[in-house]
C-alpha positions, 0 to 999 in steps of 0.5 A: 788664181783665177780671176774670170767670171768662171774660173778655169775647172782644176779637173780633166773632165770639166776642161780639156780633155788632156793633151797629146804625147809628142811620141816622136820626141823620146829625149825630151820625154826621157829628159823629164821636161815639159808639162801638159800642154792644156790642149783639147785634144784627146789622150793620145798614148805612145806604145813605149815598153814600160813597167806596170804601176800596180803590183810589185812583180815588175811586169812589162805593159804598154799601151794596146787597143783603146784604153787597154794595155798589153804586155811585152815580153818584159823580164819578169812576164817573159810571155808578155801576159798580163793580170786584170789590173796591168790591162786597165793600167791606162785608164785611170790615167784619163780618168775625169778626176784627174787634176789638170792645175794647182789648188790653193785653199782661199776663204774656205774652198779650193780655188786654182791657181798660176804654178808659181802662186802655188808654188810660193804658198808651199815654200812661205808655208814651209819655211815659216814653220821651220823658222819659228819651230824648227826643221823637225816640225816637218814631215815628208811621206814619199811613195812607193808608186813613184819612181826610184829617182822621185823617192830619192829625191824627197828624202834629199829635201827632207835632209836638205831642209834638215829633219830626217822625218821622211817615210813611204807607205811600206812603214803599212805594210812591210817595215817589220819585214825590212826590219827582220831581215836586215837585222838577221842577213843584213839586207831587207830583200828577197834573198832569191829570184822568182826565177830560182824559186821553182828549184824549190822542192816545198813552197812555205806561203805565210800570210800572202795570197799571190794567185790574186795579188801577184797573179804573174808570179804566181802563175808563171813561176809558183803554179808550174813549180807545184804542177811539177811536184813542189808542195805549197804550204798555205798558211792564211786565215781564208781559204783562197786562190792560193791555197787551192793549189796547197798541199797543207792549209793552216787557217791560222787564227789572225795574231797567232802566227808566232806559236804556230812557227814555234811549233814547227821549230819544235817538231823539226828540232825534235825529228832532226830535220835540222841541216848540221853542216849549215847550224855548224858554219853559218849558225849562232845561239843554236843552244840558246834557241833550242832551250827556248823551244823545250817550252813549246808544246806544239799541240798547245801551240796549234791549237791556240793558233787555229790549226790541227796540231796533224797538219801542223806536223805534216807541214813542219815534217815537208818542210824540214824534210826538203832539200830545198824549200822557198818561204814567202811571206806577206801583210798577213804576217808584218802587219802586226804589233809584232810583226818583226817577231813574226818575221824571225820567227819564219827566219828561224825555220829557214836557218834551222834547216839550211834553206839559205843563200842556195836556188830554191830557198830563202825569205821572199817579200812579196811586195805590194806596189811596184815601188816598194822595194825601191823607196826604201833602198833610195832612203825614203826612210827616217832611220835610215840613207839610202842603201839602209844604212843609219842616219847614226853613221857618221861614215855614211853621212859624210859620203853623202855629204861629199855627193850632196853639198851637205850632211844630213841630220844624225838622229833618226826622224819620225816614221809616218804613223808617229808623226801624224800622232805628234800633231797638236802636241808642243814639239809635233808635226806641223806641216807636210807634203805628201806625194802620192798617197792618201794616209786619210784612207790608207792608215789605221785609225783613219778618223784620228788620222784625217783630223790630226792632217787637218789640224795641221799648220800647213799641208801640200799634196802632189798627187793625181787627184783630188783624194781625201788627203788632198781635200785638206790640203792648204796646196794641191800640185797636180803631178803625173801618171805612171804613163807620162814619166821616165825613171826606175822602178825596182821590183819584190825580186831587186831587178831595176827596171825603166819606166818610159813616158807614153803621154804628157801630163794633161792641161797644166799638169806636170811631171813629178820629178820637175816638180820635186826640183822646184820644190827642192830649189825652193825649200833649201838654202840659196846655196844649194839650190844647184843640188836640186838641178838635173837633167832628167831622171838619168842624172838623178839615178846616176847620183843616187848609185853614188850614195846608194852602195847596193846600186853601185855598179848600176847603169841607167843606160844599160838597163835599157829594155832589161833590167840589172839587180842588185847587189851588181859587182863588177863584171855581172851580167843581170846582177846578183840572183842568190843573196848569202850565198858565203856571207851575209850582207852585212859582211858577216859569215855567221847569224844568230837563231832569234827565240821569240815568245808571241805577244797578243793581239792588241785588241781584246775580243770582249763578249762575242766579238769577231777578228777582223782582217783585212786584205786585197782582191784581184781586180783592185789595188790597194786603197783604190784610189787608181783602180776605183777610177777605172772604167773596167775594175768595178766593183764586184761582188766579193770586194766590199762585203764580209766574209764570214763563217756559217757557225758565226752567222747562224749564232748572229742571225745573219744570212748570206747577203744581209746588210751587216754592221761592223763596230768597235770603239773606233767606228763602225762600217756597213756591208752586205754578207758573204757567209762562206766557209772559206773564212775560219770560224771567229775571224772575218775578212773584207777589203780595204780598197775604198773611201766608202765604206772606209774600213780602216776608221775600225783598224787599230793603231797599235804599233810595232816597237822595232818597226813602228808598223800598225796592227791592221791584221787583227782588230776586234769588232761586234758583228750584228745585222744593220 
């Protein structure tokens, strides 16, 4: 550690100001080699086509004029547009919070200190946990901001070092969708391509806004589908940007998602809008689901939903109605107690009707960070290896074991909500790393969740800034930015894309893939240590098409500027666009209707508390913690205030712009009021985009029993002026 009268700075901007990217020499960039070199030169950023980091649309950006990024014409922005968020991609990553050496915890405060310090800490902390309690007193939580070969990476060190407590942050937000849909087609993806979707002749959109949290995607391939006659469906409790362009709004009551689905299911049952050729061929437990259904009254269900039982009807009538109709669906629908249940309740209507396995229709995730869908299919998974298949398969662990050297535990590990809830018990979590996340902000309960990390024996954060996770940290590895590293990245519509570095990582900062071998090298067996060797990220995506079996077929090198999607038989071209087309992918010709009951909200609305919801805005992302420290995405009005009904207001003495309070058993918040109709009565809306005010300490944490997903959707609060 630093042992001068004045200690090196560990940030950016209290040293050098970064260091310059040797742009002339792509293969040592590509090789995942070479850490920052502490110049003090300024940022200066190659033009290298990459993959914007935020959203999980995949569009092509690269470094513009100053610190603006411009898109090329990648394959998903084939007009090389990009939405307010993509154009400040750089410049969080000179932001002055960026750390620029290695942290350790000493008497009380964080201090510098030489790698190999750091590094020794990690590897002494670790290991004398694990040797005293075991592999299972340790947990991983990958990222889903991180790169395929990254992800791949700390899952194989979890398993290396024995303990298959290893998860990303989609547990948040789309586990209960992955959970559905593998259960029901065997694959937790989108079925079709943003390409094919415009075939649609009805867009069902449930519980997601994306004319502002997929802007690219909406307005390249939605937007011109309803210009030219597509009717969209909007089902969401705000009146937004999307549903300005809807035909039919459903301002469903947060919670109430499976009995507005129910009654859709009934009304296209009972005006036999049914597709009989696809019940017949593809369909089981048709008489067990429509017995189900004669329970159902659909005004009952409307009503209790929100929603005019007219509309309702109307929406059920155009989507039975269509010759092909496209669902998506959202946080507003996963993030549920029973979010699984939510999500075979919108997988019902599509098999009721047909709409799968052809252009234009099918179940469409749309993701949240532009890894998602990668950190789940490279394992990052306690339940399961790469390619989803269970850690209970011993068929599946012995082929990764002939790849790896070694057999990975058979029994399922904790998710990342379980394990930070074991800590102080007996046979709890008693260290982690966290790489590229912040769950002391970004998990429900949040106030539980950052005492329960710093009640742990030891915790190591590999991240870009100092977070409110890093301050707990025993010790802190500062990593790389989107912009200083190769590898793939996997978008919401399964293409696999490149990422090229346009910088190195500043001062003695390094790149996350040379960080997570030395970790790996470090934490398991001395005769493993070779497993933990690559030359930069080609290898480790050639190894994981190995072990993965959907990225079978995958070339690192022929991806190129494209990109290839997966499932990629032999001979394809791009990769395969329609999932189900003849069979499911779980090998099967045939699903099963799944009747599901609702199941209410966890939390109780006592005298005259409000449903809060929570949700995202176009010119930040996700808990801010990259946004928030851009000069360009301030924060504007309509990102940290309460949306909430005039009827609600008038009956609490609130008007627009008063300094309100929110507050429940686990907290309380304040914010300014926005009172707007665009909220429905009894429900309000604000964002989670920041540490302050820290909206998750009022979010329960009530999860889903198949899925382990909290309720961050529904959480009852009093509202009352502050």
């Amino acid at each position: 550690m630093g042992t001068a009268d004045e200690p090196p700075s560990p940030f950016l901007g209290a040293s050098e100001t970064g260091s310059a990217s040797d742009s002339s020499d792509e293969a040592e960039a590509e090789s995942g080699s070479g850490s920052g070199s502490g110049s003090e030169s300024a940022f200066e950023f190659d033009s290298r086509k990459s993959i914007c980091p935020f959203c999980g649309v995949g569009c092509g950006v690269r470094h513009g004029n100053g610190d603006k990024a411009t898109g090329w014409e990648g394959s998903v922005n084939r007009r090389g547009e990009v939405c307010p968020k993509g154009v400040a991609a750089f410049e969080h990553v000179r932001s002055e919070d960026r750390l620029v050496r290695p942290l350790v915890y000493e008497s009380g405060t964080h201090v510098t200190a030489p790698w190999d310090e750091a590094l020794d800490r990690l590897e002494s902390g670790l290991r004398e946990i694990v040797d005293e309690h075991g592999p299972e007193a340790v947990a991983f939580f990958a990222s889903s901001s991180c790169t395929n070969e990254e992800n791949y990476l700390v899952q194989k060190i979890a398993r290396a070092l024995g303990t298959n407590n290893v998860d990303n942050c989609a547990r948040l937000c789309h586990s209960s969708t992955v959970a559905a849909m593998v259960e029901r087609f065997g694959a937790g993806a989108m079925t079709n391509t943003l390409e094919d979707v415009g075939d649609a002749d009805v867009f069902l959109v449930c519980g997601a806004n994306p004319a502002e949290q997929h802007p690219i995607a909406f307005q390249s391939y939605l937007a011109p589908a309803v210009d030219d006659g597509t009717t969209l469906i909007h089902v969401d409790p705000r009146d937004n940007e999307t549903t300005g362009e809807a035909a039919v709004h459903l301002p469903v009551t947060p919670g109430y998602d499976i009995p507005l689905l129910n009654a859709m299911a009934k009304v296209i049952v009972e005006e036999e809008l049914v597709d009989e050729t696809f019940l017949e061929e593809r369909v089981a437990g048709r008489e067990a689901f429509e017995a189900h259904l004669e329970d159902v009254d659909v005004e009952a269900n409307a009503r209790e939903a929100g929603v005019d039982p007219a509309d309702l009807r109307e929406a059920a009538r155009a989507y039975g109605d269509a010759d092909r109709a496209a669902a998506f669906t959202g946080m507003g629908m996963s993030q549920h107690h029973c979010g699984t249940d939510n999500v075979h309740a919108l997988i019902n209507l599509a098999v009721l009707t047909g709409n799968v396995g052809e252009p234009g229709t099918g179940i469409n995730p749309l993701r949240g960070q532009n890894n998602v869908q990668g950190a789940n299919d490279v394992g990052a998974r306690p339940g399961d290896l790469p390619g989803y298949e269970p850690v209970t398969d011993a068929d599946a662990r012995d082929r990764c074991g002939e790849v790896w050297g070694f057999e990975p535990p058979a029994g399922p590990g904790r998710t990342q909500v379980e394990w930070t809830r074991s800590v102080g018990d007996d046979d709890g979590v008693r260290g982690a790393v966290v790489f590229g996340e912040n769950p002391a902000v970004t998990e429900p309960n949040a106030s539980e969740v950052a005492d329960a990390l710093a009640d742990l024996e030891f915790l190591a954060v590999i991240d870009l800034y100092k977070t409110e996770t890093a301050t707990l940290a025993d010790v802190v590895l500062p990593g790389s930015s989107w912009a200083e590293k190769a590898g793939t990245v996997t978008n919401t519509d399964r293409r696999v894309q490149r990422m090229r570095p346009a910088a190195e990582p500043p001062g003695e900062a390094r790149r996350d893939l040379e960080i997570l071998q030395s970790v790996g090298r470090r934490l398991t067996d001395r005769d493993l240590e070779s497993e933990f060797e690559y030359d930069g990220p080609a290898a480790v995506f050639d190894e994981l098409t190995e072990v993965t079996p959907i990225y079978g077929g995958l070339s690192y090198e022929e991806i190129d500027d494209g990109y290839q999607r997966w499932p990629f038989p032999e001979g394809a071209d791009e990769g395969t666009a329609v999932l189900h087309t003849e069979e499911f992918a779980n090998g099967d010709r045939r699903t099963e209707l799944a009747p599901v009951d609702h199941v209410p909200p966890a939390d109780d609305l006592e005298n005259d508390q409000l449903v809060l919801t929570t949700g995202r805005v176009l010119e930040h992302f996700n808990s801010g913690a990259l946004t928030r420290r851009s000069g360009t995405l301030m924060r504007l009005r309509g990102e940290d205030v309460v949306q909430l009904h005039p009827d609600d207001a008038d009956a609490r003495g609130i008007e627009d712009g008063d300094e309100v309070r929110l507050s429940n058993a686990r907290g309380s918040v304040t914010v300014s009021a926005d009172v707007t109709p665009t909220i429905t009565r009894g429900t309000v809306f604000t964002t989670f985009h920041y540490a302050e005010p820290l909206i998750n300490v009022l979010t329960g944490d009530a999860l889903d029993p198949v899925a382990k997903i909290p309720e961050y959707k529904h959480s009852a609060v009093t509202v009352e002026r502050a």
